[in-house]
N, C-alpha and C positions, 0 to 999 in steps of 0.2 A: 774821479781818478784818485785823486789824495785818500779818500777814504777806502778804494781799494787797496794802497798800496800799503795803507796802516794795516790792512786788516792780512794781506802776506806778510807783514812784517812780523805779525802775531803767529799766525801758522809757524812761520819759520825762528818764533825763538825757540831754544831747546828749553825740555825739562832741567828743573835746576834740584837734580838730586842731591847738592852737598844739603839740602835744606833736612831732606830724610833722614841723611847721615847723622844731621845733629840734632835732631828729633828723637832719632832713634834709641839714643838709651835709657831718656826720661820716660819715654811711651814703653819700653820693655821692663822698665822698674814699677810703673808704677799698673802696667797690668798684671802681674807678679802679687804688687802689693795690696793692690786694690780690688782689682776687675776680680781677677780667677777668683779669692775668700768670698769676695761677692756673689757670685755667679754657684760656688761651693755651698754656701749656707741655703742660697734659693733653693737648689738641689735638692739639701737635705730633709727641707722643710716638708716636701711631696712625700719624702718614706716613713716609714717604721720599721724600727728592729724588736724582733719579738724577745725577749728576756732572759725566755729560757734554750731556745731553740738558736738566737740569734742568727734566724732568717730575715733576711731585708725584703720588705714587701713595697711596691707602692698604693700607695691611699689617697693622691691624691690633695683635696681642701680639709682632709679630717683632723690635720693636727688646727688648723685654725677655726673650725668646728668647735674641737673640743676648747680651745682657746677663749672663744667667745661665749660658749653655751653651756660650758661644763662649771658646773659653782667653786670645783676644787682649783680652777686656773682664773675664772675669771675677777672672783675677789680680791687674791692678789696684783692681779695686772693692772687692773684699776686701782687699785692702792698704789703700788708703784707709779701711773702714768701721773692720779692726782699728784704725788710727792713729787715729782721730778717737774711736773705745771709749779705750783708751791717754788719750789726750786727756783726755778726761773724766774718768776715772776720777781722774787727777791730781790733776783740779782740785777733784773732792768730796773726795779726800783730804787734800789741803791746804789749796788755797784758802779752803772754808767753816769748817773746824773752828777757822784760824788767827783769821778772821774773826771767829765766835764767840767764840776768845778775846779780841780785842785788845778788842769791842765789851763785854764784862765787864769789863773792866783800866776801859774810857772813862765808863762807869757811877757808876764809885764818886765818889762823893761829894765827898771829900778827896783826888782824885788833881792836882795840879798840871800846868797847861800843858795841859790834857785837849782845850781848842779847837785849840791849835798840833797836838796830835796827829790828832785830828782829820783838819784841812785838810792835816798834809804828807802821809798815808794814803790821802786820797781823791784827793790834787790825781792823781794818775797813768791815771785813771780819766778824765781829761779831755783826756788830749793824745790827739793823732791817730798811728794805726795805723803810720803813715809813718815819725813821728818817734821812736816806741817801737823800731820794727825798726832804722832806719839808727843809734840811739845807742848800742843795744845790739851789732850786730852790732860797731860799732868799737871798743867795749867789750872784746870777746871776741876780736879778730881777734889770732892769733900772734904778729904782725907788728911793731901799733903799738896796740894793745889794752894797754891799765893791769890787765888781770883778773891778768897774769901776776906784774906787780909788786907787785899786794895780795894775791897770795897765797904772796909771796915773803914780804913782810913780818910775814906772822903765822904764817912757818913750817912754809906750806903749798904752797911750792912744784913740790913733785914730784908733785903732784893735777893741775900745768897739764894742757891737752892741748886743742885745735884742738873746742872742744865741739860747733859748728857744723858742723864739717866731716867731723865721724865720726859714719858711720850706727847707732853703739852709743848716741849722747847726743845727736844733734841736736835729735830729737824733744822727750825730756826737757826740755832746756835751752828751748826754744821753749816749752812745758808752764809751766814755771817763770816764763820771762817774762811768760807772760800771767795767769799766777797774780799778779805783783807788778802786775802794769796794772791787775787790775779786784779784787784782794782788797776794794779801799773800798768795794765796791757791799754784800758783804754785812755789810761792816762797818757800815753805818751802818744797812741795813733791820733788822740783829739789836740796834741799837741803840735805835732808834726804838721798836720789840718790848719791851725792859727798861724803858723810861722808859715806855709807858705802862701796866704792870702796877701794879692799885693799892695807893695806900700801907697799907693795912688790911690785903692779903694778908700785905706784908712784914713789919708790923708785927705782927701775930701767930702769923706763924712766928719772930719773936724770942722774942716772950714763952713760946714754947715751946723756945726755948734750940736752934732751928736758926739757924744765922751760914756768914758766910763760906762755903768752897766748896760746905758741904752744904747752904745755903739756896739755892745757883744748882743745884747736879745736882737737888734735890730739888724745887722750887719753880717757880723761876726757868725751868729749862731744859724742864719740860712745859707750861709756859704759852705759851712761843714755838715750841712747836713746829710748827703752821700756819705762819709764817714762814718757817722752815728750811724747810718743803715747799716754798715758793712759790720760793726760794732756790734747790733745789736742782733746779727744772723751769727755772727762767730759767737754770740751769748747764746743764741738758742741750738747752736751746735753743739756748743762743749756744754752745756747743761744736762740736754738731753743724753748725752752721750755718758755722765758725771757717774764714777766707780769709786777711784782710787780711795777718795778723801773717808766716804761712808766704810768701807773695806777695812781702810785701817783704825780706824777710830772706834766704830761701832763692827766690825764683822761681817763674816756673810750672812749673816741670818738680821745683819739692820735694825737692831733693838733700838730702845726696848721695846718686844711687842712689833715688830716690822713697820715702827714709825717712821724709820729712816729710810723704808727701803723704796728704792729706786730702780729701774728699767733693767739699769744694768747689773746689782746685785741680784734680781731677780734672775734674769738671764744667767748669773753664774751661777747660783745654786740650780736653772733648770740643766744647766748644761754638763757640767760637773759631779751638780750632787750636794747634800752637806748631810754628814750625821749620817740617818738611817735612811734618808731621801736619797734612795738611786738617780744617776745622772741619767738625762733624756737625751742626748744632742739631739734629735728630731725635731723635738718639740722646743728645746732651744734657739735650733735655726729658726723656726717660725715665731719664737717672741725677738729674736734680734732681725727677723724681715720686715715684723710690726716696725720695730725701732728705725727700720732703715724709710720706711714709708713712713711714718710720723714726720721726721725729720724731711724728708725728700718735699712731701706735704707744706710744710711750714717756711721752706724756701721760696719754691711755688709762690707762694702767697706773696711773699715778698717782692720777689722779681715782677709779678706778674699785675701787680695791683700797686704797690707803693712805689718800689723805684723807676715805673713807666710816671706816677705823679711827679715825683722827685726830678725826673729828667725832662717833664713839659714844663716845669715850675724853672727850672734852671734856661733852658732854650726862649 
């Protein structure tokens, strides 16, 4: 009887529409923002416009054919994917772990100045793409660039060398900068992570005489590990996704020699154009559908294999 009368009780609640109401205009913005461009480039990727005639035809897998099979598209896309791997790769290596370090350093207790550090750490995270490339590049220019005389100064001057403009370090150096632009992002989320592990764990992993760096490898650093995931998928988002900084610094064309070029420069000169190279959007959409499946892909993996470990290891 009870469980009949739970289960009219269910029948008989009403639908709770204010929930849609206020659902509703984050779901209308962000299919606006998101879904339709999405849904718009899949589109494109199946036609072709002819040139001269500018008849819309559909084709079908042909532009991803010619993507994979044709030498004049596939040399570049590969060069782009490896540089934008490259890319990445950098930034898990250095970026997050430095991150994690400073964000332990900012922790402690008794560390002085630990807000100044802080806010001078994150402030570079805030400036615009624009003004990251143009200060750096004049930074590092041969010319009239200060890189040469601070590293005369500490004795380190015969490391100079044109970093920007040689296809052995350009990349790199690009790598690095953007490492220093957005280090404060996971500096503050692996911060956030420390502060709120609670005091009861800490405090009786003292009482067991772990301290210092063996209460963060041991304690400390498996407890924030779902962060560091979540870190380390928002690194392989905005990497792969990575335009602005190569754009302004180096151009759409990614010099020198297209060492710097990446997914998404690629994608603007196919979509666009540069120079004497007519714009494709067709062919466009289907190198930014690649990108949308590389990335879609690399998620996948994540959710689907790590953070199921992640969450049996935690349980």
């Amino acid at each position: 009887m009870q469980n009949r009368e739970e289960a009219l009780k269910r029948k008989k609640r009403p639908f709770r529409w204010h929930i849609l109401i206020f659902l509703a205009p984050a779901a209308i913005i962000y299919t606006i923002v998101m879904i339709l461009p999405l849904a718009e480039t899949l589109r494109l990727s199946f036609f072709y416009v002819d040139s001269t005639t500018r008849e819309v035809s559909f084709v079908g897998l042909k532009n991803y054919l010619e993507l994979f099979f044709n030498p004049y598209w596939i040399g570049p896309f590969l060069n782009a994917l490896w540089n934008n791997t490259y890319f990445f790769i950098i930034h898990m290596l250095v970026q997050n772990p430095i991150g994690i370090m400073i964000a332990a350093l900012l922790s402690m207790y008794h560390l002085p100045g630990k807000k100044f550090y802080r806010t001078a750490i994150f402030m570079p995270t805030l400036l615009s793409f624009v003004i990251v490339g143009f200060v750096w590049k004049l930074m590092l220019s041969p010319l009239w660039g200060v890189s040469k005389g601070l590293l005369e100064s500490v004795g380190l001057g015969s490391w100079f060398m044109p970093f920007l403009g040689r296809e052995e370090t350009a990349l790199t150096t690009l790598a690095f900068i953007s490492v220093w632009q957005f280090i404060g992002i996971p500096m503050m989320l692996i911060y956030a992570a420390l502060l709120s592990i609670p005091e009861e764990i800490i405090e009786a992993a003292e009482c067991d005489g772990v301290t210092g760096f063996s209460q963060f490898f041991k304690i400390k650093l498996i407890l924030i590990l779902p962060t560091i995931g979540i870190i380390s998928i928002l690194t392989f988002v905005g990497n792969f996704n990575a335009f602005d900084l190569v754009y302004t610094t180096q151009g759409p064309l990614a010099g020198p020699n297209f060492s710097t070029d990446l997914l998404g420069t690629i994608l603007y000169r196919t979509f666009y154009g540069q120079q004497t190279q007519p714009g494709d959007p067709n062919m466009g959409a289907a190198i930014a559908t690649m990108m949308f499946l590389i990335i879609l892909l690399g998620i996948s993996i994540y959710l689907f294999f790590i953070q199921r470990k992640i969450t049996r290891y935690e349980m």
